[in-house]
N, C-alpha and C positions, 0 to 999 in steps of 0.2 A: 469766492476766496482765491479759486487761482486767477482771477483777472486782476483781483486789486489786494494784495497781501497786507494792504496798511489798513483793511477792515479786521484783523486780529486784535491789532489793537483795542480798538472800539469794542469787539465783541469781548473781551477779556475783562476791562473796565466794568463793563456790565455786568460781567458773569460777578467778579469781585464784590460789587454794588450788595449783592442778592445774597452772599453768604453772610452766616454769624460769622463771627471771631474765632471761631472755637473750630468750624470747618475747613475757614483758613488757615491755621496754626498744623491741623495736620494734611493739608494738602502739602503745605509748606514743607512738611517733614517727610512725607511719601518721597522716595525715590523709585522712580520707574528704570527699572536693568531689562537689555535684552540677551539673553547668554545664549551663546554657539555650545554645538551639541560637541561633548567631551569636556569642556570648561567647568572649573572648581569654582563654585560659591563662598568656600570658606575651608579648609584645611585642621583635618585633628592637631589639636592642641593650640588653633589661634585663638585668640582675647572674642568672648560674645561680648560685641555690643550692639546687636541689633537682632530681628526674626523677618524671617522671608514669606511671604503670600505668595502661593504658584498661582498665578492668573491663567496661563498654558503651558502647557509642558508637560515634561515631567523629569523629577529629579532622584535620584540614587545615594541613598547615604551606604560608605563603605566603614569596618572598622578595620586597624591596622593590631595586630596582635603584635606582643614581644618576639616574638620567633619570626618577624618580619611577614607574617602572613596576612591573608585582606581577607574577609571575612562581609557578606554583606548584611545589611541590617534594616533597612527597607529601600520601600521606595513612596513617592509621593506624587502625586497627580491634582489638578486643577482644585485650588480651595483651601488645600491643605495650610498649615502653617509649618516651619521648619526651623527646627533653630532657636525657640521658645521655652525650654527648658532650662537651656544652659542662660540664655538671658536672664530669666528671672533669678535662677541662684546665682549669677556673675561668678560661673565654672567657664573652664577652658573646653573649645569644641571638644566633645566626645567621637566623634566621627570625622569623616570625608566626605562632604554631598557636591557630587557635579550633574548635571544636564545631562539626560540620556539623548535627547533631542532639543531644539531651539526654542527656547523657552522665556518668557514673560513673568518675570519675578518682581510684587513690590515688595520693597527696601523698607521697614517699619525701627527707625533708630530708639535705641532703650531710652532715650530721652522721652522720645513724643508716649511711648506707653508709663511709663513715670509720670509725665502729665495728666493723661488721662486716667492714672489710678488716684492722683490726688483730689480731680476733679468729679472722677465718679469714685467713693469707693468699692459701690458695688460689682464694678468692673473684676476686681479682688478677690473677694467673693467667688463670683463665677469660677475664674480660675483656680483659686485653690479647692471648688467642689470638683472639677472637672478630672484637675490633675489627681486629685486622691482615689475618683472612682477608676480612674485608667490604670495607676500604682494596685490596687486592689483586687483590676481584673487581671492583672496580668500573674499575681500573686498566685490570682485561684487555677485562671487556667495553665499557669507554667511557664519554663521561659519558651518566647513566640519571635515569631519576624521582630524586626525592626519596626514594621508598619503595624505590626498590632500594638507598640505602646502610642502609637500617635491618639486621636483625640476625635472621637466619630460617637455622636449621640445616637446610634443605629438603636431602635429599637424592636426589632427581628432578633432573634437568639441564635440565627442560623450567620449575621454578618457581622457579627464582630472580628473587625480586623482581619479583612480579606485582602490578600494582597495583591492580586489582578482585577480586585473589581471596581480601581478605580484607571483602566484604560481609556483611552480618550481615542483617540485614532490607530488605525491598523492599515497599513501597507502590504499589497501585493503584488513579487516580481515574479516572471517568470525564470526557470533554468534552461529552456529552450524556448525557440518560436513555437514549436509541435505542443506545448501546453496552450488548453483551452481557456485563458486565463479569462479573458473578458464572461463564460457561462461558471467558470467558476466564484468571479465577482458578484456576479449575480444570482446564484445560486447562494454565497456566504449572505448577499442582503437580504436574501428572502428570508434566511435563519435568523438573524441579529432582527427581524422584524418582529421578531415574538419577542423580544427582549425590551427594546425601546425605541425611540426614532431613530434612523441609522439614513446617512448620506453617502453616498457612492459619489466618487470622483475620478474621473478619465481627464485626459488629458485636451478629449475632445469637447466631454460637456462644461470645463472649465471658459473654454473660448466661448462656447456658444453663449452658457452665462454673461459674462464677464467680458466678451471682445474678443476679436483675434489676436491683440497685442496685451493681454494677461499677464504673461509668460514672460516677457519683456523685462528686462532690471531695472527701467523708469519706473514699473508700477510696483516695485519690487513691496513695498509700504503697504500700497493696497490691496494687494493679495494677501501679505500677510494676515492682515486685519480683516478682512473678509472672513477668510479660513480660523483664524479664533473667532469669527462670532459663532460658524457652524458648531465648533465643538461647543459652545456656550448652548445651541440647539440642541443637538442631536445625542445621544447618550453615545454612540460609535459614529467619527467619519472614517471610511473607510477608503483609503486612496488606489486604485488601480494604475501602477507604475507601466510607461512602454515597454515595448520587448528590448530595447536600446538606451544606453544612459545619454537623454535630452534632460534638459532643463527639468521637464515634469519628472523625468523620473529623479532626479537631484530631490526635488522640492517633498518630494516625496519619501525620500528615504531622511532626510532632515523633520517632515513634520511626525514621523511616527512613533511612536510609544515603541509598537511590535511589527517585525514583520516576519511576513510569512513567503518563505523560497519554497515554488510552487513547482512539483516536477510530475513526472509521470512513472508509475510503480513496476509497468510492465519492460520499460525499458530500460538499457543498458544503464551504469550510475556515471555520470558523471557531472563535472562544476562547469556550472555555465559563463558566460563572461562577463554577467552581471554581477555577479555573484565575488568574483574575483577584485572588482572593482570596488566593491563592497567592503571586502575586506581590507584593502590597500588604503580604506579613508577612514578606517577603523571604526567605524560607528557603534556607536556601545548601546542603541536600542535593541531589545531582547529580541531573538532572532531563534524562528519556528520553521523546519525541513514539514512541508506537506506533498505527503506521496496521493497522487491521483490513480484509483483502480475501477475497474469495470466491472459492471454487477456478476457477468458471467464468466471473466477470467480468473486466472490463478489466486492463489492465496497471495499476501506481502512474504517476500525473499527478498535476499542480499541487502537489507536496509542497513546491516553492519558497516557495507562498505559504501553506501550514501553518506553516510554520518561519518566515517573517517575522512572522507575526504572535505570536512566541512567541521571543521574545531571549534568553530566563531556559533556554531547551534546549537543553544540551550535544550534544545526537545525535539522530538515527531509526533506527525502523529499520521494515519492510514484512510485514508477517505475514501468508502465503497460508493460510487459517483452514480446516481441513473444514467439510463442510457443519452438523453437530452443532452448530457453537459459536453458529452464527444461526439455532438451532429455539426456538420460539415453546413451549416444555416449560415447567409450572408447578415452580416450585423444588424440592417433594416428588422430580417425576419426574426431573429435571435432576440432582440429587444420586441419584439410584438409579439411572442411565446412567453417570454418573461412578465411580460406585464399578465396577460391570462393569468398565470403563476401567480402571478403576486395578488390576484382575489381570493384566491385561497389561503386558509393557516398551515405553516407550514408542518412538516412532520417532527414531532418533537422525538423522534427514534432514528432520525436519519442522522449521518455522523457528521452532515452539514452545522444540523440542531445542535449536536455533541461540541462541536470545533465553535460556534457560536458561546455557547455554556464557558468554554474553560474559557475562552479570549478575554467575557465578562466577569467571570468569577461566580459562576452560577453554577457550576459543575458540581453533579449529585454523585459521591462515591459507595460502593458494596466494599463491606470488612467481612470477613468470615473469620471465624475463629477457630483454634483446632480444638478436636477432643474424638479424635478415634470415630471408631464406626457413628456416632452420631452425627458426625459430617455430612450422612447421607442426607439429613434433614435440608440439609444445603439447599441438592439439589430442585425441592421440592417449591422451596423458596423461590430458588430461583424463578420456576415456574411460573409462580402466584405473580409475581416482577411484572413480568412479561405480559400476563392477563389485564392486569390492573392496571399497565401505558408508564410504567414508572420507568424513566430513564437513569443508566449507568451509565457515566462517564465516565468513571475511574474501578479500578478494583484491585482488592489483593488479599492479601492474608496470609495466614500462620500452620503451618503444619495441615491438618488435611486441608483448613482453609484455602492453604497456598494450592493445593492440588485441584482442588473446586473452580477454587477462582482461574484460575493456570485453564482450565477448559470453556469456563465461560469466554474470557476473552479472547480463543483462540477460534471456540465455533460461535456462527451466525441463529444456529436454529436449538429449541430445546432440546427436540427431538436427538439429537446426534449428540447433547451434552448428557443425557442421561445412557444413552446405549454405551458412550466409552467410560462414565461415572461407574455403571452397572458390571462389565466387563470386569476393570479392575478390582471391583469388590468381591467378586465371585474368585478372580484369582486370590486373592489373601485369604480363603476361606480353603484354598488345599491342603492340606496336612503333606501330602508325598510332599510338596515344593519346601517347607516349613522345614520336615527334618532331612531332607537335604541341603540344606541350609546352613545347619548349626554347624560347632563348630567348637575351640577349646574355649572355655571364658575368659580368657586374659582382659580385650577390650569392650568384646560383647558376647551375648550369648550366640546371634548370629554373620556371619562373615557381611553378608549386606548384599550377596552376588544376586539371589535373586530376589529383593525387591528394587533394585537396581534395574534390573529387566523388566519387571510387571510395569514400573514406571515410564521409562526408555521405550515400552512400544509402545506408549500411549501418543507422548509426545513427540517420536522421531526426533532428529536432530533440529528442530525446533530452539531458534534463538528468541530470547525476551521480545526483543526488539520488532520480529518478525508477527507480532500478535497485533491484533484489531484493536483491541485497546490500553490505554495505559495502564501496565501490568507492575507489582511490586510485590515480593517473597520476602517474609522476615527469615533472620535466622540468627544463633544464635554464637558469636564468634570466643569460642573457650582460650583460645590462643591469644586473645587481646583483649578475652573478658569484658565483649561490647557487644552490643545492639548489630547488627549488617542488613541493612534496607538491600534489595537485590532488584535493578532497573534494567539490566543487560544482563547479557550473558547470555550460556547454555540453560533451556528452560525447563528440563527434566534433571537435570542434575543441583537445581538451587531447590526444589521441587523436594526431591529427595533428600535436601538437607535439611530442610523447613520440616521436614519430617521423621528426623533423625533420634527416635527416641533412647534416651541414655540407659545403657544396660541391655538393650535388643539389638541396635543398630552402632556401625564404629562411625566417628564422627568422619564427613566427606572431605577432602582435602580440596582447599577453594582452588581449581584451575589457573586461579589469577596470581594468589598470593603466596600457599600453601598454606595459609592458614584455616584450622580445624573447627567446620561447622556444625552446629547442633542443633536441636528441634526452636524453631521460635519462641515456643510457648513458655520455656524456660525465663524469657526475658519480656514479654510482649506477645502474652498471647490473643488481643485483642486488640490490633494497630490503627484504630480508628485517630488518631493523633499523626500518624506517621502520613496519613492522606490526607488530614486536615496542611499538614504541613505542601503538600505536593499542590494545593490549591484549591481542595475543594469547600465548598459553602456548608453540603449538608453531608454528613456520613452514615450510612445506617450500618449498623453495626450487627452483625448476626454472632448470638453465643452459644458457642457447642460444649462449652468445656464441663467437668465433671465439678458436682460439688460434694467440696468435704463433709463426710460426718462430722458433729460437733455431741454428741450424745455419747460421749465414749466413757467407760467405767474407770471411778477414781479409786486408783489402788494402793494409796499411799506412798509413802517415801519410798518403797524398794519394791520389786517385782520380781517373780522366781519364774524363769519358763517352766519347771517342773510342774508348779500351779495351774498353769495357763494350758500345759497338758494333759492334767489331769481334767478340765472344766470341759477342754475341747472333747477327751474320749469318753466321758462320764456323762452317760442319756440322761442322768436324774438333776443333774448338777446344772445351775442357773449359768447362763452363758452371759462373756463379757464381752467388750468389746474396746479392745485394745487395737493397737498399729503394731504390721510388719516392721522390721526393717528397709525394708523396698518403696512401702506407706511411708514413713517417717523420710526417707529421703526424697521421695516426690515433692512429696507435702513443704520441705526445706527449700527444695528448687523452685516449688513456684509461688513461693513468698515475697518478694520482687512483680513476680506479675499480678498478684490478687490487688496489690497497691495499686499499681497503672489501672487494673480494670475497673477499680471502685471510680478513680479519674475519668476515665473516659465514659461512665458509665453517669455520671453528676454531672460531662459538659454540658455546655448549651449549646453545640453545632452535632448532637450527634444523636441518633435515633436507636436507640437498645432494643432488641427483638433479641430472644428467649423462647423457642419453641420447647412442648413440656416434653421434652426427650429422659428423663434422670434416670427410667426406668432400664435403661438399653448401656449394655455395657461397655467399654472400649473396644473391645476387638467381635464388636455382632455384626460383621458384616454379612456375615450369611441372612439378616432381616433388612436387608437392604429395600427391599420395596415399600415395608410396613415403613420405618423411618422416615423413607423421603415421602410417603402420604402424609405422616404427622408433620412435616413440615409445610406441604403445601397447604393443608387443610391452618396451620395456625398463622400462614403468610397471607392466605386468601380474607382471613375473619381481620386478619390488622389492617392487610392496605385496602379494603373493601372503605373502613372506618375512614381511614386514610380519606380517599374519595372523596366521599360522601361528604364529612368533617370540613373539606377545604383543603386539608393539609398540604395534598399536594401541590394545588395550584401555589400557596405560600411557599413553597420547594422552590417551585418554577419563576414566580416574580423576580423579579430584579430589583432590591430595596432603593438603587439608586438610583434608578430612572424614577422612581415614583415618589422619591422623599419631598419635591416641594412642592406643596400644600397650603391652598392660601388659609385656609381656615384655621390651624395648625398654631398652639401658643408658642410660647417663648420656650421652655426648657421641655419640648412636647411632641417637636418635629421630627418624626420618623429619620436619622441616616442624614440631617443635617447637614450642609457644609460649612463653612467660612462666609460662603456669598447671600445663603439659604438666613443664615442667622443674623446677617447683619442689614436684608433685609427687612426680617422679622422687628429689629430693634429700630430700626426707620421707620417701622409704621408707615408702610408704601404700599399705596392702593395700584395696583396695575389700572392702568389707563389705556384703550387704543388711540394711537393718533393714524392723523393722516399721514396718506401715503406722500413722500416730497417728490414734486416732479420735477425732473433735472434730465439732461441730457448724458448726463455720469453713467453708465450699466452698474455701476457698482451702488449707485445709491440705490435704487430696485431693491436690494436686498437688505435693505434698512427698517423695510416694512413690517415691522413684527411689533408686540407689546412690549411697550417703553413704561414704565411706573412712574408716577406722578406722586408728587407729597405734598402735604399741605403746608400751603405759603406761613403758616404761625411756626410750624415745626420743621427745623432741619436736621437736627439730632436728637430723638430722644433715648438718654443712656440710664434713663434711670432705674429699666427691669433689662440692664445688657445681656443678652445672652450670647457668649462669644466664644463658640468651639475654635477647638486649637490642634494642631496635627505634631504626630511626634520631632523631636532637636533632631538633629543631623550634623553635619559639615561639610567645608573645600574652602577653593581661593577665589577673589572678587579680581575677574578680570576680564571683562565685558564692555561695551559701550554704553553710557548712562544716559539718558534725552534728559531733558527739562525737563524739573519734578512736579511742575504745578500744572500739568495737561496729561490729558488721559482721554482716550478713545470714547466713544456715545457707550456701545454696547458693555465694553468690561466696565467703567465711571459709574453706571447703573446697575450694573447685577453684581458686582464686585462691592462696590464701593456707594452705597443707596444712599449715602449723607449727601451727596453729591447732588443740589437740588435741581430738579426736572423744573419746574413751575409751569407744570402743566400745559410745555411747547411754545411757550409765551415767550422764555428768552432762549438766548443761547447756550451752548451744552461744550463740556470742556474735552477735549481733543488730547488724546497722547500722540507726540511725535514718534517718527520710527528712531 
């Protein structure tokens, strides 16, 4: 074809020849868009007349509130559909969707799906079951991302509407030369290996593939397309940027969903010059600060002033690295210890594993919950965790929860989280400190000075941010009468407000705002939603909290305390059981959270555990050992089941790597996409072909399973099954190629109508 361009003609003719009418009417109406990363697809409040298929990419819908504020509301990645909402009810966009990165979008005008509902009604159908079950989930589980109302046949209970776990590629720069980026590359693939195919790309094995003139703006076309067929392969490509902004590192920071600013933790903070350049071309792909630490140095410090100096960072996180990743090995040897590496599975405890989990959306969260001295149970739990190989990725919680959790993610071993667990249990068990303590009752009964202390030595000056893992403290804000998630900060002082019980303790005055904080548990004492929210897939939820009597004696319209004194001092006299005043006000305060916990207690992303603690009263911390046994002994009998059952390995899979299934019906397929389904409704048998031999480097990598269909059939729509991903919006202002050609790889896994005939004729091409 590049010798003689006037055989497109002829191959096109042909190609024409082989379709129904019905294949060309919507080829005819497909528009192939390539959009630059920042560019608006469609803009809140313009006219829908059409829906978007991401072929690659990924795209950002924002909302614009009345108070001028942006608000985001998901995001979409390869398969999706965008924008099919407001088309079918011909509503004005709801949203803003622009290109987080360089993206491949078809064009599906409400004409061509008009036709095709009149031609199939089943089409119809589909969609209105599809969009009622997503209205319905969203109903049940509350309002969620943006991406949880899109349109995903997940059949797992742990992925519904995950919002990182449709990444596609992931970029890594470094912030100096002195980072080990290429063993950190390699160490991230050997993690992302447990997950699903994963491709590493350097700038070198690019050439070596592909030529030494790859990189060139002649091939600019076939690079691209090369690089979308990968991600059509691979569950993660993962791009390894140079230490300097070349070409490859451009191409790089344009193809990624996410990247990751790689630095080192023991060293001084500062912005690399990568980094700056980064910001100056404002790229709106989500952007992750990862700190490099050595197994036997200090703990993470200063990571306050990493992240100040870096506004454009969504997140951190802290990587305790083996010693391998910081050996002074020339690349030959570094690559030939890796590969060794790579015969083995990797460790699903290492925070490589961890940084793997949250990039895919696989990440396994710990919620504890508060409830006084049975928190000890926690501990015990925790224990069982750690026995049983079960990984935490996220954690947090409410009142003692928050002080639990607050030591988990700060130490690496049990051992040392039970001895400082233990410490402070034994101090709230002094009476001297207790009635030194008190105080007039105006706000409370105690000043707060020394549990303020018992807490304060636990944690030293210890910031959020400075913890191993990603850490979050509910509390309860009286001043604003809201909810307050706690991601930063001082980590003994949100600690102690998360624990802030009303009537004992004064509420703690926020450092940040002045605004007046109170125990979680008032609002949230069970935040398995609030980590669902931070990204995680599965939550296990641990409850400590107290439960009400409900057996209390019916004493008619009026009550006399005089009565109720007499029953109490009178040995002969049948006993009631009525509520304080103290009761009755508890009981009023955590009315509010018995709701949320029935919630979160009936999702489907979140694992309820209930150790039989009800015997043990709030303040028994002097039984501190017996309690954290009862916990371990009832964490050890769950996750043993756990185990054994499968469950966890179903924790650990990644529903997207594994959704397509040739055997798999029509309304049946696991985690479905757009391309999964409309293969399905082709009735396309995967076929190998031969390899083409060309003198091209690039055709080499064409070799893989092409689907073949049967010459009688090119469309069959008459069991369609056609998932659909959530409306969005932005502005169309992109370069548009000719709509009736389209690339081999995406034509076929995208688009299966598009008939194969079994390599016999020729296959239809997108321009760039």
């Amino acid at each position: 074809m590049r010798k003689r361009p006037d055989v497109v003609l002829g191959v096109a003719h042909t190609v024409v020849r082989r379709m129904s009418s019905f294949v060309r009417q919507i080829d005819f109406a497909l528009d192939w868009m390539e959009v630059e990363a920042g560019r608006a697809i469609y803009r809140q409040g313009d006219k829908s007349d059409c829906t978007y298929i991401v072929l690659s990419g990924r795209l950002r819908s924002v909302i614009r509130k009345d108070d001028g504020k942006k608000r985001l509301a998901g995001e979409y990645g390869r398969g999706d559909l965008v924008g099919v909402v407001e088309m079918l009810t011909h509503q004005a966009r709801a949203t803003t969707v622009h290109a987080v990165r360089d993206s491949e979008l078809a064009k599906l005008p409400a004409g061509a799906l008009t036709s095709i509902k009149r031609r199939y009604p089943q089409v119809v159908t589909r969609l209105i079951h599809l969009l009622g079950e997503k209205i319905l989930g969203s109903l049940q589980q509350g309002s969620g991302t943006g991406h949880q109302l899109g349109f995903n046949t997940a059949s797992s209970k742990w992925d519904l509407g995950n919002p990182p776990g449709n990444l596609s590629t992931v970029a890594a720069m470094p912030v100096s030369e002195d980072v080990p980026l290429t063993a950190f590359a390699l160490e991230l693939q050997h993690a992302l290996s447990a997950i699903g195919p994963v491709l590493l790309l350097t700038s070198d094995n690019i050439k070596q593939r592909l030529g030494s003139a790859a990189l060139d703006s002649i091939h600019e076309y076939r690079l691209s397309s090369w690089l979308g067929q990968q991600e059509d392969i691979h569950r993660i490509v993962l791009y390894q940027a140079d230490s300097t902004l070349t070409p490859w590192t451009q191409r790089c920071i344009r193809q990624a969903d996410c990247i990751l600013i790689v630095g080192l933790g023991d060293q001084e903070p500062a912005l690399g010059e990568l980094e700056q350049m980064l910001e100056s071309t404002a790229v709106r792909a989500q952007k992750q600060l990862i700190l490099l630490h050595k197994e036997e140095g200090p703990a993470p410090s200063r990571t306050v002033e990493w992240l100040n100096m870096r506004s454009w960072c969504s997140g951190h996180l802290h990587l305790c690295c083996p010693r391998r990743v910081f050996s002074k090995r020339s690349l030959p040897k570094l690559v030939e210890m890796y590969t060794r590496i790579f015969q083995r599975p990797p460790d699903r405890h290492s925070d490589f594993s961890r940084l793997a989990r949250i990039l895919t959306g696989n990440a396994i969260a710990l919620v504890l919950g508060g409830g006084g001295a049975r928190g000890c149970a926690q501990v015990g739990i925790l224990r069982a965790l750690a026995e049983c190989g079960i990984p935490v990725d996220i954690i947090g919680g409410t009142s003692i929860g928050a002080f639990m959790g607050a030591l988990f993610a700060e130490e690496r071993s049990y051992s040392q989280i039970r001895i400082r667990a233990k410490q402070w249990a034994e101090d709230m068990t002094s009476m001297v400190k207790t009635i030194l303590d008190l105080t007039y009752p105006i706000t409370s009964m105690f000043s707060g000075t020394g549990f303020n202390s018992s807490i304060s030595n636990i944690f030293k000056d210890r910031q959020i941010e400075d913890l191993w893992l990603p850490y979050f403290a509910i509390t309860t804000d009286i001043t604003a009468s809201a909810m307050r998630v706690h991601t930063d900060g001082s980590l003994w002082r949100y600690v102690r407000a998360s624990m802030s019980l009303s009537g004992y303790m004064p509420p703690l005055c926020d450092p940040k705002d002045g605004h007046l904080l109170m125990d979680g548990g008032y609002i949230n004492n069970l935040p398995a939603d609030v980590a669902r929210s931070m990204g995680a897939k599965v939550v296990i939820a641990i409850d400590v909290g107290s439960r009400d009597e409900t057996d209390l004696t019916n004493y008619g319209d009026a009550l006399s305390g005089w009565w109720l004194l007499w029953k109490r001092w009178n040995p002969l006299a049948t006993k009631v059981k009525v509520l304080n005043m103290a009761e009755i006000q508890t009981r009023l305060a955590y009315v509010c959270c018995v709701r949320q916990l029935e919630m979160v207690k009936n999702s489907d992303y979140c694992e309820y555990l209930r150790p039989p603690i009800d015997s043990y009263r709030t303040l028994d911390f002097g039984k501190f050992d017996e309690i954290c046994e009862v916990g371990y002994q009832h964490g050890r009998t769950v996750f043993d089941i756990w185990v054994r059952s499968g469950v966890l390995e179903k924790m650990l899979q990644d529903q997207q790597g594994t959704s397509k299934r040739k055997d798999c019906g029509v309304f049946t397929c696991p985690n479905s996409s757009f391309t999964d389904l409309a293969e399905i409704v082709s009735r396309i048998e995967p076929a190998k072909v031969a390899a083409v031999d060309d003198e091209s480097d690039y055709q080499t990598e064409y070799e893989e399973e092409l689907p073949a269909i049967p010459k009688e059939t090119y469309a069959d729509f008459q069991s369609t099954g056609i998932e659909l991903d959530s409306d969005s919006e932005c502005e169309p202002s992109m370069s548009q190629g000719p709509h009736s050609l389209t690339s081999p790889k995406q034509s076929q896994d995208s688009f299966p109508w598009l008939p194969n005939q079994d390599d016999q004729g020729p296959r239809l091409y997108r321009p760039s």
